[in-house]
C-alpha positions in Angstrom: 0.0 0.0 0.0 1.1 3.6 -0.4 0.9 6.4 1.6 1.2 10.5 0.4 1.6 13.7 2.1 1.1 16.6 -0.3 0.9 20.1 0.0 -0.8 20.9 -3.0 -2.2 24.0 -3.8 -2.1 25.0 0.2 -4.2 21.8 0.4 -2.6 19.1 2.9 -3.9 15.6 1.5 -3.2 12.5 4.3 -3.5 9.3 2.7 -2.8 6.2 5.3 -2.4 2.4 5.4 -3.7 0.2 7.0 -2.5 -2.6 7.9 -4.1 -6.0 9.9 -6.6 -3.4 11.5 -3.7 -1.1 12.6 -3.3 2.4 11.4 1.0 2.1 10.8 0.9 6.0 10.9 -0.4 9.1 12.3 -2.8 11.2 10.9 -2.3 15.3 10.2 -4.9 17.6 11.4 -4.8 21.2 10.4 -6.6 23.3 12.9 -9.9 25.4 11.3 -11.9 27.6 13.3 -15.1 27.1 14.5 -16.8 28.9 11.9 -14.5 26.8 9.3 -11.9 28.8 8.4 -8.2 27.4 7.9 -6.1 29.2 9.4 -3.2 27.2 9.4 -3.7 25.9 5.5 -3.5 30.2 5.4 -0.5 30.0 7.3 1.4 27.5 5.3 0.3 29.6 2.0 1.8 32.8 3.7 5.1 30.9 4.9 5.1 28.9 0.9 4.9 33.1 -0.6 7.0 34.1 1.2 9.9 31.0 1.5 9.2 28.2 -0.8 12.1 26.0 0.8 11.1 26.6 4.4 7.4 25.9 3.2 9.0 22.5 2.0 11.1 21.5 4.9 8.2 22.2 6.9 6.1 19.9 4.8 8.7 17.7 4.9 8.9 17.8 8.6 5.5 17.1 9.3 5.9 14.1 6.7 8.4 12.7 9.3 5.8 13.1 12.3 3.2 11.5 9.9 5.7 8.2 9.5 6.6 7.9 13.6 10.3 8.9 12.6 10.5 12.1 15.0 8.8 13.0 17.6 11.6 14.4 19.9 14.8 16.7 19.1 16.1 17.8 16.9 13.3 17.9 14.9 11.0 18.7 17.7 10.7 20.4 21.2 8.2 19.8 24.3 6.5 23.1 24.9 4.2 22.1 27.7 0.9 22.3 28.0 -0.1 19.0 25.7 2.2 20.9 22.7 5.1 20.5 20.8 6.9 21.8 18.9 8.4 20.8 14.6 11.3 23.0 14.3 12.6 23.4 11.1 15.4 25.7 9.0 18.9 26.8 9.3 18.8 30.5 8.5 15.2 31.2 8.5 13.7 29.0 10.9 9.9 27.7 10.9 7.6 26.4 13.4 4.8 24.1 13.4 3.2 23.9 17.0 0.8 20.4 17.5 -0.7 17.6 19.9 -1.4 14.6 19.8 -4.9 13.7 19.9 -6.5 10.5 20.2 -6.6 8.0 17.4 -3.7 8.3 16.0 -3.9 11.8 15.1 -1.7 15.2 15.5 -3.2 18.3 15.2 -1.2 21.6 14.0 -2.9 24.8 15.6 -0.2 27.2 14.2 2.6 27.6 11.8 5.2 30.9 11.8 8.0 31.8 10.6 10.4 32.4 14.0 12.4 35.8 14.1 14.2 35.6 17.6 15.9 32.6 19.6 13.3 32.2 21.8 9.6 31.1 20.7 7.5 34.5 21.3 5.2 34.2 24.0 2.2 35.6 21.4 3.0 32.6 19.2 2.6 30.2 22.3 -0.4 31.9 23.5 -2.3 31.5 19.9 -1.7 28.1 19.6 -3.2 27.3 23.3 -6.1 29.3 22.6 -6.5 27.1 19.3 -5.8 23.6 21.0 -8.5 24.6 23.5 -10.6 26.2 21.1 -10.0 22.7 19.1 -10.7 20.7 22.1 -14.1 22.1 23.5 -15.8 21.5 20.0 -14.8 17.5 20.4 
């Protein structure tokens, strides 16, 4: 069986297999808001406009959390709170901030392109409000 992860068009497609009854990989979430908007499909199209490769390593990235390959450093961070963190970049650096969620599944609440050392406080406190936000509508 295959499996794809495609960002095409801004449009994350997840295909996975199956296999004897057991899902062999995790599922990608992208968070939308309650009214339906996608707000991180909007964010990956702002971070693709402005830097095609970081938009790709960060594709890339989340392809590896897809396939179980990474879920602790380098390639990701514990922030607390339920979230981490898919850091990705040499010179520009982005950011996807997720949680696991049952069945299988990680949901990404926000995605930014990072300007300082340290992850802003404001980019932190968005992606709480989402994962709640996300959370009281399940």
């Amino acid at each position: 069986m295959t499996s794809q992860f495609c960002c095409d068009h801004h449009n994350i497609v997840v295909y996975l297999p199956c296999h004897r009854r057991r899902c062999l990989e995790f599922s990608i979430e992208l968070y939308e808001t309650q009214a339906g908007r996608p707000v991180v499909e909007e964010e990956l199209a702002a971070i693709e406009r402005r830097t095609p490769v970081l938009h790709d390593l960060l594709v890339a990235g989340l392809n590896k959390l897809r396939r179980r390959e990474y879920h602790r450093p380098p390639l990701c961070e514990p922030l607390g709170d339920r979230l981490f963190e898919l850091r990705v970049g040499r010179k520009d650096i982005a950011r996807a901030v997720w949680f696991f969620q049952e069945g299988q599944r990680i949901v990404v609440v926000h995605c930014f392109i990072k300007k300082s050392q340290k992850t802003p406080a404001s980019e932190l406190d968005l992606a709480r409000r989402r994962m709640t936000d996300y959370l009281s509508r399940r």
